[in-house]
Structures are given as C-alpha cells and as structure tokens.
C-alpha positions as CSV (number, residue, x, y, z in Angstrom):
1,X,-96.5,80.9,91.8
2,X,-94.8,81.6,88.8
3,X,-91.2,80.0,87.9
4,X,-89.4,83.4,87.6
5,X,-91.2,84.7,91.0
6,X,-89.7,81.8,92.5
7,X,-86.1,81.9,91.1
8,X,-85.9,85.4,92.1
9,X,-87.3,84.6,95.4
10,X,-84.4,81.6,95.7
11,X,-82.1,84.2,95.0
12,X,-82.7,86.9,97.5
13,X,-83.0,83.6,99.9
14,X,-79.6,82.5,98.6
15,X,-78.1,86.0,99.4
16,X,-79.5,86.3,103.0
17,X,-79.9,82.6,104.5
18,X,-76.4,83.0,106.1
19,X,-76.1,86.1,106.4
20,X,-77.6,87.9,109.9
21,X,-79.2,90.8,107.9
22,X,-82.9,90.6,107.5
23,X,-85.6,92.4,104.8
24,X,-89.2,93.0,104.9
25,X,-91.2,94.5,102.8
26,X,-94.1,97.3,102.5
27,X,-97.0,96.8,99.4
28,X,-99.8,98.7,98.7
29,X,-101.1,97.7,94.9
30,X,-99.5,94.1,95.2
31,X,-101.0,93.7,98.4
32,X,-98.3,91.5,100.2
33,X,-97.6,89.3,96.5
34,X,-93.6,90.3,96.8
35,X,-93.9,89.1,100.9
36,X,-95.5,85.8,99.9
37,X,-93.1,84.9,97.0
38,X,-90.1,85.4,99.8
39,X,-92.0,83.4,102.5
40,X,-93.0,80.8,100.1
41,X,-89.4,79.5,100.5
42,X,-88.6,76.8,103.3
43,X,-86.5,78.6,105.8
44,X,-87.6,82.3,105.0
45,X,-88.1,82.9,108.7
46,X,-84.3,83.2,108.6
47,X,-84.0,86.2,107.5
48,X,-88.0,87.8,106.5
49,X,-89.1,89.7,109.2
50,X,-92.5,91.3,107.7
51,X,-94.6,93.3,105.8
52,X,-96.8,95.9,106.0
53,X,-99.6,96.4,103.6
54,X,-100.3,99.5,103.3
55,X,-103.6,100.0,101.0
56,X,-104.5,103.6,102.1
57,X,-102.8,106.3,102.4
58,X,-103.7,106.5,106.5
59,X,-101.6,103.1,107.2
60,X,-98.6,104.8,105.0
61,X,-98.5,107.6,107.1
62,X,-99.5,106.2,110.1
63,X,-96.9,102.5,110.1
64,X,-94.7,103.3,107.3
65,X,-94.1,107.6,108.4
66,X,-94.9,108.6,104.5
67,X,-95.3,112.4,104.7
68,X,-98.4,113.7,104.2
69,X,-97.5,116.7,102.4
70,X,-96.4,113.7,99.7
71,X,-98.6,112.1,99.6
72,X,-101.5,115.0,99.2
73,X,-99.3,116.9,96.7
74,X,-98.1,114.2,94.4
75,X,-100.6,111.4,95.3
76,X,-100.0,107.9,96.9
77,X,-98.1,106.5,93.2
78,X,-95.3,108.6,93.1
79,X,-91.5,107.7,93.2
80,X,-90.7,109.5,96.8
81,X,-93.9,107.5,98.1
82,X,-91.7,104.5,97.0
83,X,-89.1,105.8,98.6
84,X,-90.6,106.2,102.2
85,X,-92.2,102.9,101.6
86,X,-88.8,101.5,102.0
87,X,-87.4,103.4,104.6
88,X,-90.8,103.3,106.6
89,X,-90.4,99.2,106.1
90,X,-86.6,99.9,107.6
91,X,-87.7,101.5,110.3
92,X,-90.9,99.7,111.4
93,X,-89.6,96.6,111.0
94,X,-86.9,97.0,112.2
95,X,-84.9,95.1,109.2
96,X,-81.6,95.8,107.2
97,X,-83.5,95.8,103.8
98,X,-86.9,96.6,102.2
99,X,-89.0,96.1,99.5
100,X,-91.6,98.2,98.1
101,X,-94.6,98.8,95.7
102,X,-97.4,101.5,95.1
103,X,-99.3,102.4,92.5
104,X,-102.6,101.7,90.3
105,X,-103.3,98.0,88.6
106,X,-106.2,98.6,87.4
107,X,-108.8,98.3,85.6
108,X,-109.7,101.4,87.3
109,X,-108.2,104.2,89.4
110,X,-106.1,105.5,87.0
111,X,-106.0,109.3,85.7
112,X,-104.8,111.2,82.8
113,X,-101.7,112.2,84.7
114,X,-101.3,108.3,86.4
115,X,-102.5,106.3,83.7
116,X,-103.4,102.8,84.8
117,X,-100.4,100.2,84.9
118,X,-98.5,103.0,86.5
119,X,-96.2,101.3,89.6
120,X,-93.4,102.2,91.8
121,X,-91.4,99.6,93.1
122,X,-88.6,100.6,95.7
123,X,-85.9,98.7,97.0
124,X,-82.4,99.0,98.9
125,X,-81.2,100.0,102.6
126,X,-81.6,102.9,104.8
127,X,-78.5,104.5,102.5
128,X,-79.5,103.9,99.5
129,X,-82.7,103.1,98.2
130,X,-83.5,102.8,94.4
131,X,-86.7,103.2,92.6
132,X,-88.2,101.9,89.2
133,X,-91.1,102.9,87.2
134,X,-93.5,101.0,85.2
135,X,-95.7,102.5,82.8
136,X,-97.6,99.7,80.6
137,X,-100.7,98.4,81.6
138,X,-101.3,94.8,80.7
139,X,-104.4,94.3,82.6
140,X,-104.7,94.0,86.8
141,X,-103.0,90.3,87.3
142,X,-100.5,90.8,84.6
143,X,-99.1,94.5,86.0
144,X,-99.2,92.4,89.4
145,X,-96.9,90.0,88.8
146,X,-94.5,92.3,86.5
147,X,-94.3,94.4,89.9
148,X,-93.8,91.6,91.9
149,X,-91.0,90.4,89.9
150,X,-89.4,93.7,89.2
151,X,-89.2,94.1,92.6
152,X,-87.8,91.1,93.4
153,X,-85.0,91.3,90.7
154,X,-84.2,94.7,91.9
155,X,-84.0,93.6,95.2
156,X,-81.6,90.6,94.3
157,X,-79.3,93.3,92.0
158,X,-78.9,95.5,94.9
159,X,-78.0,92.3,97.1
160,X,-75.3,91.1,94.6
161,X,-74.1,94.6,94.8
162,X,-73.5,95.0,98.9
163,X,-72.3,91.3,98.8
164,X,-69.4,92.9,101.2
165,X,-73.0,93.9,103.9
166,X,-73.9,90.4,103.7
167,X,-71.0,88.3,105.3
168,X,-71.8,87.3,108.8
169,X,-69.7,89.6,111.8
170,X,-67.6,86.7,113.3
C-alpha cells in the first residue's frame, strides 16, 4: 500500500479508535481498495464495521436502496449514486459514517458523456453527506488509487470537522 493511503488511513483511525462511532464503506469501481486501506490498520475492528461492494447496479439497489429511477436515468456514475452509496452504507451497516466510490476506471466503459477516469467518491453521515468528482484519466490503477485516497482525505476532513460527534458519551 502506498504511504499516503496509509497516513490517511492512520488518520481516520486516529479520529475514531476512541471514539464509539463506527464507518463502513460502499465501492463499486475500487472494489473494496478504500475498506482494505482502513482494515490494514491494527485495531480497525474498533471502529470498521464493513463494506459492501457493490459492482452492479442490482447489489446497489438491492443492499445499498439506490433508486432505480437513478440509476436508469442518470447511469450508475453519477453524484446522487454517490450519495445513496453513503447513506445505503449508513443504513445497511448499520454505522455512524460511510465511504463511497462509483464510477468508470477504465480502460474501457467509458462514453462520450462519462468519459473514462470519471469517479464519484462520497463521504459524510446520514445529515450530511459530501461528494467529489474526478474527471482525469490516468490509466485503471492510477484513477484507483487517486479515488481511494480522495476518498479517504475527504473522509478524514469531514471527521476533523464533527470532532464535537466524536467524543465518547460518558
């Protein structure tokens, strides 16, 4: 693993070791890369719960609740899929915090209108959920790992942000 996959990963494990709130997470193109940088860690079981992947559209409807109208009108790499993704992951796994990735890595799949290297990562709790967009393709194992660690440094941002959601209920 790389050495920024695992300082970001030390982070989010830094925010949630003492805390009692848990995240899990919900991949389609990175195929459970974001869950094994977290679970890499000694001690992850302390607050990872799980992951779904989710590869077709049938598991995002079917474990994650991704509406179908979505995902047949705008396609599975979309931001609102994202967006589902995390609160599907919320939901499902019954956690305080989710991660998320769709879209295409390439070298194929991609369209005019979704070019290749197009990802959504999502990220945040079941009241506020964030989303980010990457548009460059860099080739399949490249755009992997730039997902990968975009999510994870937005998912340690948002962390430092509800620092307050994080201190254990005495």
């Amino acid at each position: 693993m790389e050495f920024e996959t695992k300082i970001l990963s030390k982070g989010i494990q830094e925010m949630l070791y003492n805390s009692d709130k848990t995240v899990g997470t919900a991949e389609s193109c990175t195929g459970g890369r974001i869950a094994e940088a977290i679970i890499s860690l000694p001690g992850a079981s302390n607050y990872f719960k799980g992951g779904v992947v989710s590869y077709t559209n049938e598991v995002k409807e079917n474990l994650l609740g991704v509406s179908h109208e979505v995902l047949e009108e705008q396609t599975a790499v979309c931001e609102e899929v994202a967006r589902e993704m995390v609160l599907g992951a919320i939901k499902t796994l019954n956690v305080d915090f989710a991660i998320s990735a769709t879209g295409c890595a390439g070298p194929t799949g991609g369209t005019p209108a979704i070019p290749v290297g197009t990802i959504y990562v999502g990220y945040g709790n079941k009241d506020d959920v964030r989303v980010v967009k990457l548009t460059e393709d860099f080739g399949r194992d490249i755009n992997l790992a730039i997902a990968t660690n975009t999510a994870l440094k937005g998912m340690l941002d948002f962390l430092k942000e509800h620092t307050e959601e994080l201190k254990k209920e005495a």
